[in-house]
C-alpha positions in Angstrom: 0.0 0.0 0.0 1.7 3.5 -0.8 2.1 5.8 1.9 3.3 9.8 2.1 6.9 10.4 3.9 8.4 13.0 4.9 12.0 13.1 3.7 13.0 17.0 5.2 11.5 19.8 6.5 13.5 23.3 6.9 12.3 26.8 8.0 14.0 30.5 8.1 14.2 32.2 11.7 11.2 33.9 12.3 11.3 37.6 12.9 9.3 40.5 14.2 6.7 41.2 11.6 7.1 45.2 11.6 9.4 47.8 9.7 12.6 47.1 11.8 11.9 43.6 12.1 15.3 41.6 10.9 13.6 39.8 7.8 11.5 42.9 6.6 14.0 44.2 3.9 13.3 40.7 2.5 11.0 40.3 0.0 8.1 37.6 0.8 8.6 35.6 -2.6 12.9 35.6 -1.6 12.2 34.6 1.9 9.9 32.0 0.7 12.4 31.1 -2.0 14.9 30.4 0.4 13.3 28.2 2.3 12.5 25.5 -0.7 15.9 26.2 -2.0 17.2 25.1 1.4 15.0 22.2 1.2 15.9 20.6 -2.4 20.1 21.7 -2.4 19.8 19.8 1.4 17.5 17.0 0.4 19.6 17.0 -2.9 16.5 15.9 -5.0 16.3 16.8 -8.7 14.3 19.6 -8.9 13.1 18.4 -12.0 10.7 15.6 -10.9 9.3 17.7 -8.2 5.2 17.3 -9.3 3.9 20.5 -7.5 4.7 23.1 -4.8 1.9 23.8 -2.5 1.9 26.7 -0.3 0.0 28.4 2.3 -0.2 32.0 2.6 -2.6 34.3 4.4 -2.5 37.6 3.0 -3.1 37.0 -0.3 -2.5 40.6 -1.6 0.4 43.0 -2.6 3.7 41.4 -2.4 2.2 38.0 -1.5 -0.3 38.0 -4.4 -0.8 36.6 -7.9 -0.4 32.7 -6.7 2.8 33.7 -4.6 4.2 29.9 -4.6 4.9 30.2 -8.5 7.0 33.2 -8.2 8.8 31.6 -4.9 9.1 28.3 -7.3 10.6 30.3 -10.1 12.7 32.3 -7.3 14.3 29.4 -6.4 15.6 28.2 -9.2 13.2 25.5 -9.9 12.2 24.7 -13.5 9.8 26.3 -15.0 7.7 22.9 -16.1 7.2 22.8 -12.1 3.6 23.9 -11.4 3.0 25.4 -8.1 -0.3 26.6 -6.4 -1.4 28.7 -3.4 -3.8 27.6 -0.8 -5.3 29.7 2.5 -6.8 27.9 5.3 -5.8 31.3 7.2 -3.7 30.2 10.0 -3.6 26.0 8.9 -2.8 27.2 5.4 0.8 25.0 5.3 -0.6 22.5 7.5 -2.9 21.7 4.7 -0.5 22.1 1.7 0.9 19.5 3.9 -2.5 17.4 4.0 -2.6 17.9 0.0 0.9 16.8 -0.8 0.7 13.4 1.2 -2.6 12.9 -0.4 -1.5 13.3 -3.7 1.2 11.2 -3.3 -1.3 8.8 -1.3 -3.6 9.1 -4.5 -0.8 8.3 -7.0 -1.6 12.1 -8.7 2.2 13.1 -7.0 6.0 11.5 -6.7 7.3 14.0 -5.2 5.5 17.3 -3.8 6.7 20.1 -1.6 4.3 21.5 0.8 5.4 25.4 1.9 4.2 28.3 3.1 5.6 31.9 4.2 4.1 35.0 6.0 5.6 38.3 6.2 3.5 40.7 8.2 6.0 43.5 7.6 5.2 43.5 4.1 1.4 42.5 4.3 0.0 43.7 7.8 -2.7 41.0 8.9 -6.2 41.6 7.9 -5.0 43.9 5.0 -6.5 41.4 2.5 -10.5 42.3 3.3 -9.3 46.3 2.4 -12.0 46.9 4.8 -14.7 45.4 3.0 -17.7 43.1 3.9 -16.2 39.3 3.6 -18.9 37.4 5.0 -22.1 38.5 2.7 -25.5 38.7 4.0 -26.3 35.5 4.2 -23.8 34.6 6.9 -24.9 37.4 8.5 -28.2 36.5 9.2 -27.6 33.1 9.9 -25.4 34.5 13.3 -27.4 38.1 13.8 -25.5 38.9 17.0 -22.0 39.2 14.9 -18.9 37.4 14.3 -16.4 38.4 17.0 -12.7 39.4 16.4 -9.7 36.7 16.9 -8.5 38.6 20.4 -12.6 38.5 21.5 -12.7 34.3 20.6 -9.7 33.9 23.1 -11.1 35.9 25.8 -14.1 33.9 25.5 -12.1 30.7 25.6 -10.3 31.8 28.6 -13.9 32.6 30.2 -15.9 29.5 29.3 -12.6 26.9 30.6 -12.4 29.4 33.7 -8.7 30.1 33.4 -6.8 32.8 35.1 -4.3 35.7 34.0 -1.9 34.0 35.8 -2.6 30.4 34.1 -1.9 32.2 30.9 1.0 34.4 31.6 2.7 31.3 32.9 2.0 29.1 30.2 3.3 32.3 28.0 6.6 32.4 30.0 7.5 29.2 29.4 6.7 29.3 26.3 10.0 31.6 26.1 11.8 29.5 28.5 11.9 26.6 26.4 12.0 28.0 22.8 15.3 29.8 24.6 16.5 26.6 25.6 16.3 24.7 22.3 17.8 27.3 21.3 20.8 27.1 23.6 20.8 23.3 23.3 20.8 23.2 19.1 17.9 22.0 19.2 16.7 24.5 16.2 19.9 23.5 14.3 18.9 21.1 12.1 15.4 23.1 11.7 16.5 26.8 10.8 18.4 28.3 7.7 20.0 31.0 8.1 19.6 33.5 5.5 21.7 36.7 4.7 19.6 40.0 4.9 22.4 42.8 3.8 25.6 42.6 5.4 24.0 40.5 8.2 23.6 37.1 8.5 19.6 36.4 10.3 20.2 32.9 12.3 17.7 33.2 14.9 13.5 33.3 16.1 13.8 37.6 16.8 11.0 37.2 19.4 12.0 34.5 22.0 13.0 36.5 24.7 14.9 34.8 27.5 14.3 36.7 30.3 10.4 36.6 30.4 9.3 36.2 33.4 5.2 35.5 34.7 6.2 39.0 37.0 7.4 40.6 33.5 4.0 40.0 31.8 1.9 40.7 34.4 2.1 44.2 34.1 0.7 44.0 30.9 -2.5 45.5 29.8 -5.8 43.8 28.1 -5.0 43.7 24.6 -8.7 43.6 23.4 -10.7 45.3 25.9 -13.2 47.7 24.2 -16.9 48.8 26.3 -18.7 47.2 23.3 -17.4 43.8 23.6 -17.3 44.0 27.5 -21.1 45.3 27.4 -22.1 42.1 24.9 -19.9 39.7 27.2 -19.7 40.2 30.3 -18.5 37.0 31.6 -15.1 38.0 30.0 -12.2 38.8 32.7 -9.9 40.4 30.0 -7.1 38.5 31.0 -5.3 38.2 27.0 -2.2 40.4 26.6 0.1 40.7 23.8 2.3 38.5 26.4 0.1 35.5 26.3 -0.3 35.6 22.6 1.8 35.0 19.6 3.3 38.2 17.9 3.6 39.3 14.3 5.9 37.7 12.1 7.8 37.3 8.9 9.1 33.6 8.3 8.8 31.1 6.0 9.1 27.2 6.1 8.7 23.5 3.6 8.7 19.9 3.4 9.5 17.6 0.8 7.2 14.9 0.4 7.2 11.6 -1.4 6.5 7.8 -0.8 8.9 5.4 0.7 8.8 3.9 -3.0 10.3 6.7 -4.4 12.0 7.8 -1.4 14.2 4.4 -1.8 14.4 4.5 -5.8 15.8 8.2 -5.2 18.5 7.1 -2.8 16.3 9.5 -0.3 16.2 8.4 3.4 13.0 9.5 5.1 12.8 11.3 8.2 8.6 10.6 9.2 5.4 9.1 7.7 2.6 11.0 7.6 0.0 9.1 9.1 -3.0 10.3 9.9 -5.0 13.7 8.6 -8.3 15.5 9.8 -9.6 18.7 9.2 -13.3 20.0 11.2 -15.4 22.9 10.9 -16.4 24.5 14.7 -17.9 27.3 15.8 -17.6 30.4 14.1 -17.6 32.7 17.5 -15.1 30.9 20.0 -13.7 30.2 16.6 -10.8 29.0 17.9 -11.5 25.5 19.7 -11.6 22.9 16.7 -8.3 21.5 17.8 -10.3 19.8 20.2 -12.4 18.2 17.7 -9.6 17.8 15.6 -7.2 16.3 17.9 -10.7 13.2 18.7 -11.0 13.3 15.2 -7.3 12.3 14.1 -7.0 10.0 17.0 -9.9 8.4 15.8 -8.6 7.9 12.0 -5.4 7.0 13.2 -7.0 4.1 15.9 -4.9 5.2 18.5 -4.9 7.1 22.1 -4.0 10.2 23.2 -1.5 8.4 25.6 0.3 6.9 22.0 1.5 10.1 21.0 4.5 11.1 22.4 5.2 14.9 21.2 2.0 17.4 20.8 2.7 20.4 18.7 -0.8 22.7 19.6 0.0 26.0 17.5 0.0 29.2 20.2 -2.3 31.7 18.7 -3.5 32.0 22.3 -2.5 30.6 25.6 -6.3 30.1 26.3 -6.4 28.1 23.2 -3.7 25.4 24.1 -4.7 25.4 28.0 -8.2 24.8 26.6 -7.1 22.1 24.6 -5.4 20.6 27.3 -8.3 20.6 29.8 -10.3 19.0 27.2 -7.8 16.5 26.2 -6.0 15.5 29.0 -2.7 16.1 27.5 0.2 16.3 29.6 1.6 19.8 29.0 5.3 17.9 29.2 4.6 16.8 25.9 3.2 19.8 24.1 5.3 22.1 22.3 8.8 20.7 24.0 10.9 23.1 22.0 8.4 26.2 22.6 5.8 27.4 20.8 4.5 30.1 18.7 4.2 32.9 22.1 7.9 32.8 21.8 9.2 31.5 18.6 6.6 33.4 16.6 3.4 32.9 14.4 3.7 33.7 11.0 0.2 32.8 9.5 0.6 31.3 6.5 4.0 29.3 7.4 2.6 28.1 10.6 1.6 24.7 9.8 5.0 24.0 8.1 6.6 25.3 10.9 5.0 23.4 13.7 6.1 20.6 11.4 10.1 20.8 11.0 9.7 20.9 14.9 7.3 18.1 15.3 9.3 16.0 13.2 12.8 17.1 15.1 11.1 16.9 18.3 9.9 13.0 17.8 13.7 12.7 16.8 15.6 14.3 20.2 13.5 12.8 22.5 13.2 8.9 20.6 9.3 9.6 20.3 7.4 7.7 18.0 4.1 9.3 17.2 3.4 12.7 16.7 0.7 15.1 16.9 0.0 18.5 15.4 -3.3 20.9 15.4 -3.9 24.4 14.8 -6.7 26.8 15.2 -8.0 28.6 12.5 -9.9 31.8 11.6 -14.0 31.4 10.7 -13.8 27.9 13.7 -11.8 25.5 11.7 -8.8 23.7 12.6 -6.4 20.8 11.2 -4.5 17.9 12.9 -2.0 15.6 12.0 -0.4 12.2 13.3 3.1 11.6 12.2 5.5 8.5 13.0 9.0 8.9 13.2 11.0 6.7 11.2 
């Protein structure tokens, strides 16, 4: 029976998605470019018989529009005969480029497939895509009259409806830091990150881990979302969610080559994972942000096995109420879940999330001797992906 492995996975560092941000004189197409270039001269595959780039991206406008993966594709010096297409699942979007690559090559459409995305929120700020206009027609609006609610509102409403405290969420937030500083110091991220040259300067680490980040330190935070309007329609929020205990702004960009084990072997290629299980579930629209916890039953499910088989969670950190959520739903133990850090620290940018959580996922199952591993990530409009992986 064919199968989908994963041979390599690479990312950039991840910087601060603003004007002085260190990947922001880097164009979105060249950061994403570097990435699969990283990926083929490391994998050493013959860009020729790659089938199709897929790529997740979020802001689909300015410099990351006109089907962004086929001028990253061309930037990197792949052939021209290789097609390329770009997908937006908002905040999943690599995760499923990841999903459609192993199913391709699952299907028998693909050999070989790279699965990508890239994000830089110094070039396209997020949100900028809707230009202010109405992106949810009539219809939708009428089927939820009271209004859809804004990303920062969905976490507050998390952290309300699971009861959790500022505290619970500055402290998940800190160590968060802790550990992404950690890996860092460890060379954990070696393997994971390319460095990349932005003018005389040579970028080789995540800009927004910061190492001294204390529970004290974010404490004296303000509300990042409080507004009378939302605390008049829901007053059971406490306003605990800070830029602290959230994940930043971000420019990055990250990719996976895909094939089978087939063609991995006739291509001298030596696999690193399998992909093993996928699910992808719709949720609601308001909290928005809880269908990893129908995701995560739902992949288990597919996958016939437990939570307690999976040895390494990666639960992307949009919010802090969002993974604690998860967790208290779950039962996972928080050892487990995001070992090298998570998005708080190392950073979140959208549409190279998913491929991301992935290079760590699958380095993570490697430094510990883990076998299974699972990833999920909320999504804007209440969807949300998951994936189980087996080291190999």
């Amino acid at each position: 029976m064919k199968d989908a492995v994963i041979v390599d996975a690479v990312r950039t560092p991840i910087g601060k998605g603003r004007a002085t941000g260190t990947l922001a004189g880097v164009h979105p197409v060249d950061l994403h470019a570097h990435a699969i270039r990283a990926l083929v001269d490391r994998t050493g595959i013959d860009p020729a018989l790659i089938d199709d780039v897929i790529s997740g991206a979020v802001g689909q406008i300015g410099e990351q529009s006109g089907n962004t993966a086929r001028w990253a594709a061309l930037a990197a010096g792949l052939p021209e005969s290789v097609p390329a297409v770009t997908i937006d699942r908002q905040c999943g979007s690599s995760q499923q480029a990841i999903h459609f690559a192993a199913q391709g090559v699952l299907a028998g459409a693909y050999d070989v497939a790279i699965a990508s995305g890239v994000e830089s929120m110094s070039h396209v700020p997020i949100g900028s895509q809707r230009d202010g206009r109405d992106f949810i027609g009539t219809q939708v609006a009428t089927r939820y009259p009271d209004g859809l609610v804004p990303q920062g509102i969905s976490a507050e409403l998390i952290a309300a409806r699971w009861g959790l405290t500022r505290e619970q969420l500055d402290t998940f937030a800190a160590t968060s830091h802790q550990r992404a500083a950690a890996a860092w110091a460890d060379g954990r991220f070696d393997r994971d990150v390319v460095p990349l040259k932005v003018g005389a300067d040579e970028v080789r680490m995540d800009e927004s881990v910061r190492p001294s980040t204390t529970v004290d330190v974010l404490a004296g935070l303000k509300p990042a979302f409080y507004d009378d309007y939302w605390a008049e329609r829901f007053p059971q929020i406490g306003w605990h969610v800070t830029a602290g205990n959230s994940s930043p702004i971000n420019d990055g960009a990250a990719a996976v080559l895909i094939t089978s084990s087939e063609t991995a072997q006739r291509l001298g290629l030596k696999p690193r994972a399998r992909l093993h299980s996928f699910a992808v579930v719709g949720d609601d629209p308001v909290l928005m942000l809880t269908g990893v916890i129908p995701a995560t039953a739902k992949v288990l499910d597919r996958a016939g096995l437990a939570l307690s088989d999976i040895d390494a969670f990666e639960v992307n950190e949009a919010f802090a109420s969002v993974v604690l959520a998860w967790q208290a739903e779950t039962g996972a133990d928080l050892a487990k879940v995001n070992v090298n850090g998570g998005a708080t620290a190392i950073g979140h940018p959208l549409g190279a999330s998913g491929a991301r959580l992935m290079t760590t996922l699958v380095s993570v199952l490697e430094q510990t001797g883990g076998r299974y591993g699972l990833q999920t990530m909320c999504e804007a409009g209440g969807l949300a992906n998951a994936t189980i992986i087996e080291r190999l």
